[in-house]
N, C-alpha and C positions, 0 to 999 in steps of 0.2 A: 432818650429812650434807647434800648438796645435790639439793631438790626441784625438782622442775619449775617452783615457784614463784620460784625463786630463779635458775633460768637464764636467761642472757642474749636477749634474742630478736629476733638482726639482721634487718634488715630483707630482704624477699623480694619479688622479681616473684610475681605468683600461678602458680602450676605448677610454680615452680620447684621444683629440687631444693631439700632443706635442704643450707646451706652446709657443717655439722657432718657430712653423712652420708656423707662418703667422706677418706680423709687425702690429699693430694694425691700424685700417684704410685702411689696404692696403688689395690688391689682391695678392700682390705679396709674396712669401715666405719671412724669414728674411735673408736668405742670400743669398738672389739676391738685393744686393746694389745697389746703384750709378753706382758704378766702373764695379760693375759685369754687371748690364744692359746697359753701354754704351760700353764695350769691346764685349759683348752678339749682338747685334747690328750691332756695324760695322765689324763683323766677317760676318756676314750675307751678309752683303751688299757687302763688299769685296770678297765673294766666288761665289755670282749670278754672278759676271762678271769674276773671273780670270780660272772658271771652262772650260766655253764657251770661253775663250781666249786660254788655251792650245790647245785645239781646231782648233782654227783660226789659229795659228801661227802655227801650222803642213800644214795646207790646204795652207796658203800664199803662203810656199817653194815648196812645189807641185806644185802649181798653176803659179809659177814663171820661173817652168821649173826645178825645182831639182829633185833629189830625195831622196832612205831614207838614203844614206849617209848624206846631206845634211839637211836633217831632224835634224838627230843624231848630225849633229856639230852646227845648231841652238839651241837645247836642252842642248847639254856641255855646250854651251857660256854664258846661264843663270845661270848654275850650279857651272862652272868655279869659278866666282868671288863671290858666296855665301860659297862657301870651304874656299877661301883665306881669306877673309875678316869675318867669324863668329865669331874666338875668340875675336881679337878686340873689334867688334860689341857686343859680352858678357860684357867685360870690361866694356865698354864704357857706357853701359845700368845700368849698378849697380855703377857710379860716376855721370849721368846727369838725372835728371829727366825722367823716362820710358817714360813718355808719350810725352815729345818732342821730343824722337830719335823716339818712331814710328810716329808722324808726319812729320817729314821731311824726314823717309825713304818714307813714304806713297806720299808725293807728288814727288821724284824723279821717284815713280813706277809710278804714274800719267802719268807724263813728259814724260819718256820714252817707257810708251806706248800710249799717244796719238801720241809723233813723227812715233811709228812703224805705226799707224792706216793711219796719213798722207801717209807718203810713200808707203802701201800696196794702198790705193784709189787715189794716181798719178798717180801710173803704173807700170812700170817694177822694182822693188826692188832688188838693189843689196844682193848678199849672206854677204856679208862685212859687211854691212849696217844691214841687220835683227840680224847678230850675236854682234854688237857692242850695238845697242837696247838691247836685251835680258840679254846681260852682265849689262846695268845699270839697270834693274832690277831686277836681282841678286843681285847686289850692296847691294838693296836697302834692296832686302830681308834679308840679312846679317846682318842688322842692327836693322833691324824690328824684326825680328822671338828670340833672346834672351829678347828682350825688352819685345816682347805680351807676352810671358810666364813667364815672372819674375812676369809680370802686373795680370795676371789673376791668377795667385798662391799665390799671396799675397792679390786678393780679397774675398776670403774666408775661412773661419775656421772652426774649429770643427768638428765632427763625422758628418755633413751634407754637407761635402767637397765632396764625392764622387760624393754623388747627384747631384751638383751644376755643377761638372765637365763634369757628363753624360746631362745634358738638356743643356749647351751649345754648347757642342761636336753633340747633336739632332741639334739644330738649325744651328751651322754650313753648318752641311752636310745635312741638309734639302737642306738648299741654292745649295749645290751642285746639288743635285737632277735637279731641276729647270735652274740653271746656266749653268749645261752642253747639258741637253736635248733640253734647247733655244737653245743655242750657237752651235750645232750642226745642229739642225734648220735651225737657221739664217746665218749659213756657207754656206748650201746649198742652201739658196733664193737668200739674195741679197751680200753674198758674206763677208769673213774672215774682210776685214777692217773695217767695222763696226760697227762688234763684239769685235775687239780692240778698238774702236773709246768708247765701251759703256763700258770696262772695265777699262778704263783711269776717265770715270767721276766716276766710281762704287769708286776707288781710291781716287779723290777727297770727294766723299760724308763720307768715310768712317774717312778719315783725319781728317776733320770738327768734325766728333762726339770724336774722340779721343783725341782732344784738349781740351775736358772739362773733361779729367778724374783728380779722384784728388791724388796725390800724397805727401798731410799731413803729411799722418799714418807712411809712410817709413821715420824710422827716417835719416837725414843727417850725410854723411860720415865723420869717424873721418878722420882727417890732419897725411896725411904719405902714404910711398907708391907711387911707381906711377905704370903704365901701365903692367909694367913687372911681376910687384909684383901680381898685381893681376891676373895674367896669371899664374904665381904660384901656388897659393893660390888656384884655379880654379881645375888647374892638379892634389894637392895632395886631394881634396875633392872626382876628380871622378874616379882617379887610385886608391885609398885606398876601394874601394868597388866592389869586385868582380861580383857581382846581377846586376852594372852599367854598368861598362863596358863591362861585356861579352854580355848584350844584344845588346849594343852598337855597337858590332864586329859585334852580327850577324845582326842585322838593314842594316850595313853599307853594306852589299853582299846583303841580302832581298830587299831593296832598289834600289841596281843599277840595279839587274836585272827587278825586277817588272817599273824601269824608263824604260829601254831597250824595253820592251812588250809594254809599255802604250805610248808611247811617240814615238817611232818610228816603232815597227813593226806592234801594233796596228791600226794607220790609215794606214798602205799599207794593211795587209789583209784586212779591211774593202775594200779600194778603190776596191781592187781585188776579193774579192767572196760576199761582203757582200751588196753593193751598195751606197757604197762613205760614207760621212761624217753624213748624218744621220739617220743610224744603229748603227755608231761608237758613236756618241752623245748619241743616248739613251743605249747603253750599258754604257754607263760611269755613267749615271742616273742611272741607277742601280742598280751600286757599291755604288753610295750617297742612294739613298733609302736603300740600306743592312747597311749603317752604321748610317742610323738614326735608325733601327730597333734592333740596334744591342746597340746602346747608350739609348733606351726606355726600354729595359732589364737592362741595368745596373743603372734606378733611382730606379728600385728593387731589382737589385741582388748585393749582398756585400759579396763576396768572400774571405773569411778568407784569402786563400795563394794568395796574389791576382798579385803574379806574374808567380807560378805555370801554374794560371786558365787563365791567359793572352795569354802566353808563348805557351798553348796548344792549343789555339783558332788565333792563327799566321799558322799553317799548312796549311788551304783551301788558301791563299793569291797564293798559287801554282796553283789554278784552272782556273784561267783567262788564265796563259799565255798557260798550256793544251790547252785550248779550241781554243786557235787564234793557236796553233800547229795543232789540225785534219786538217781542221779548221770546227766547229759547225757551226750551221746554226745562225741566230744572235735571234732567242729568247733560244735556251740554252746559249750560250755567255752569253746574261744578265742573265740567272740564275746562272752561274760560277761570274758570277760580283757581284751579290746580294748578295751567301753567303760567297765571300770572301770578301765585306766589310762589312756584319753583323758580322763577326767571327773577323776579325780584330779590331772593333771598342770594343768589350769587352777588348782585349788588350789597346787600347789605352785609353781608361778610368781608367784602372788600373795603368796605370805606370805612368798617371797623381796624380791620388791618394797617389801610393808608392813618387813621388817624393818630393809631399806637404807635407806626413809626413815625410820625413827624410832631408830635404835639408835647413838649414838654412835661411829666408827671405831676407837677405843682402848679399845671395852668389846664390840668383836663377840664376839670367841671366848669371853669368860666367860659373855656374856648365852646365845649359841650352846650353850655347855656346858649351861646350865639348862635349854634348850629339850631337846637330846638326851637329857637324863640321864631326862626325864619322857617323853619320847617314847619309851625305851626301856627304861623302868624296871619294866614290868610283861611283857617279850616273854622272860626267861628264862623267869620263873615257868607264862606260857601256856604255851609249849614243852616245858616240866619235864611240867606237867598233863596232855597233851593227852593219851599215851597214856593214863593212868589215866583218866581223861574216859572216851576210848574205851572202854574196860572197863566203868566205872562204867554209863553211860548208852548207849552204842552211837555208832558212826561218825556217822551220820544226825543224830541228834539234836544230836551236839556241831557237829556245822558247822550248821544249822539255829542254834542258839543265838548263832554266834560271826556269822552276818550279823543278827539279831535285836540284837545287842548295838552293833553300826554305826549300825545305823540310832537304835536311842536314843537313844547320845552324841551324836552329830551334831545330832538334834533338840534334843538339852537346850540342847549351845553355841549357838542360834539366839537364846535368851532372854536372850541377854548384849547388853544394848545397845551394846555398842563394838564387839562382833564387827559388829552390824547397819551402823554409823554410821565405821565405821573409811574415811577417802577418802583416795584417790588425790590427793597433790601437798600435803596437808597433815597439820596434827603437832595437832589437834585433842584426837583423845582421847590422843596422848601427853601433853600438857599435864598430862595427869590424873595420871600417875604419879611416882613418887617419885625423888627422885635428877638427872641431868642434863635428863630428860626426853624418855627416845628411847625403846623394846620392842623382840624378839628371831628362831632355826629350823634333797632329796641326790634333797640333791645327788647326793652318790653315795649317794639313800637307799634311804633305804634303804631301803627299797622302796625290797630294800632298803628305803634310806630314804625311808618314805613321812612322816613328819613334819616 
């Protein structure tokens, strides 16, 4: 990959502009591409609807007579098969053209939630049924999520990567803003099917632009090898780097519980002190407004230790699920939402950056797979638990626990000196690790994906 250290650096009057930062003729930066404004795009489009759909699909089971047990094993059943199926889905993504595995995952998420949309506007929706849905969209996600990120790491280069990374990661979570604060909305008017029904075409639209991206530049796989090997190949990349995996470990706890809060306990305290599903929508806008504001600091802030400065801006992520513990009234709520997805979105700009410069271009989507597979490896299981939690120990105490649990991981990864020592523009402690010598990581995450 190419560091900052390695980029050319022509000569300049002082003040001037950089020559790099506009393409001649254009409005647009130079490295906002093709690839980069059509992945830029349908990321957008993709999050106005599936923000407002998690949404939906909490309120359906409600609404169908469950509860947050029931909630929690709808929420596994998508997570389920995105666990099983990631590393594959890695593989798979760095042997076939990216942009055809994310269009045919994008039209099975299509599929499977315009069928859910039907089914919630016939009527009574079996539990069987929404959790067999949600698994093919997990499916899909599995195959999609190493693809976009192999795709969008290999859109850009050079010391303006960071940048590039933060104004998509803006625009992203812009959409979320919007997507969830509709979708919460429109949950409460004319009701959850809908708003699946409008996330199913947002799938299709998003499909359509992803079919033109181009895949030229990546050069074609040498002859050898098959599936296993590179599952391999994959492992000794992201176990050979301690900076990777130890954050990975802590993700994969930060993660399940922050699904637990967001996903099941969050629309019950809403229903219950807050006033149903939209106060719960606009606190989720919230959290996307704090991480666009948090992704517009980072098109200017360039943090030498830039896993350090990540690493310590993951601590608020413990504020949400506090606040649904007192329980807050719902305008602190969204201020607990707001700065823990401003604080977090510095993190995840960062460790998109660390992974561009240290992850070799023909080993993104596998090394990516091993990042997602750990990052979401423990968020069924939470979601499965959380009702019984709730029963076991009471509402309070399990959100109490699951910001409690944030906060530990996060301090534990602090004691990993590479996390501390990881810099901006150099391959130091990749050096350290095994195989070509590079490490690994939502986009459309999720915090979604927040790993």
């Amino acid at each position: 990959m190419t560091s900052a250290a390695d980029s050319p650096r022509p000569s300049r009057r002082p003040g001037s502009r950089r020559p790099e930062s506009r393409r001649p003729g254009s409005r647009r930066p130079a490295w906002a591409g093709r690839n980069y404004s059509l992945l830029t795009a349908a990321a957008v489009v993709t999050n106005l609807g599936s923000h407002g759909a998690l949404i939906a699909a909490a309120f359906a089971v409600l609404e169908a007579g469950g509860d947050g047990g029931d909630v929690g094993l709808v929420a596994a059943a998508r997570t389920l098969p995105l666990v099983v199926f990631l590393l594959v889905g890695g593989a798979v993504a760095d042997r076939l053209p990216r942009h055809r595995v994310m269009v045919a995952a994008n039209a099975l998420n299509c599929l499977s939630q315009g069928a859910f949309a039907v089914l919630v506007l016939a009527g009574e929706p079996q539990l069987w049924q929404m959790m067999l849905l949600t698994a093919l969209g997990g499916t899909g996600q599995a195959f999609f999520s190493p693809a976009a990120e192999g795709m969008l790491l290999s859109s850009v280069k050079g010391e303006q990567a960071g940048r590039a990374f933060a104004v998509f990661r803006m625009a992203m979570q812009g959409a979320s803003v919007g997507g969830a604060a509709l979708g919460g909305a429109m949950v409460a008017v004319i009701g959850p099917g809908w708003v699946l029904a409008a996330d199913a075409v947002a799938f299709a639209v998003a499909g359509s632009l992803r079919s033109f991206l181009d895949v030229s530049h990546i050069p074609p796989r040498a002859p050898g090898g098959g599936l296993l090997a590179d599952l391999q190949d994959g492992w000794r990349e992201f176990a050979g780097r301690p900076w990777l995996w130890s954050i990975v470990v802590q993700f994969s706890i930060a993660n399940a519980v922050f699904a637990a809060a967001d996903a099941v306990y969050g629309p019950l305290v809403a229903r219950d002190h807050l006033g149903g599903a939209g106060p719960w929508g606009l606190a989720l806008g919230f959290f996307g407004a704090g991480t666009v504001v948090g992704a517009l600091l980072m098109t200017r802030w360039r943090p030498r230790r830039l896993l350090l400065a990540g690493t310590l801006c993951v601590f608020p992520m413990a504020l949400p699920s506090a606040a649904l513990a007192v329980p807050v009234s719902a305008a602190y709520l969204c201020a607990a939402m707001f700065v823990a997805g401003a604080t977090v979105e510095v993190f995840g700009v960062s460790w998109m950056t660390a992974l561009h410069q240290e992850i070799p271009e023909h080993k993104l989507s596998r090394v990516s797979a091993y990042d997602w597979f750990g990052s979401v490896a423990l968020v069924p299981v939470a979601t499965a638990l959380a009702g019984p939690a709730e029963s076991a120990f009471g509402r309070t105490e399990a959100l109490w626990g699951c910001s409690a649990l944030i906060v530990v991981v996060t301090a534990a990864v602090l004691c990993v000196p590479d996390v501390r020592n990881l810099r901006r523009g150099g391959k130091q402690v990749a050096a350290q690790g095994a195989g070509a010598g590079n490490g690994s990581a939502d986009a459309e995450r999720p915090v979604g994906g927040l790993g």
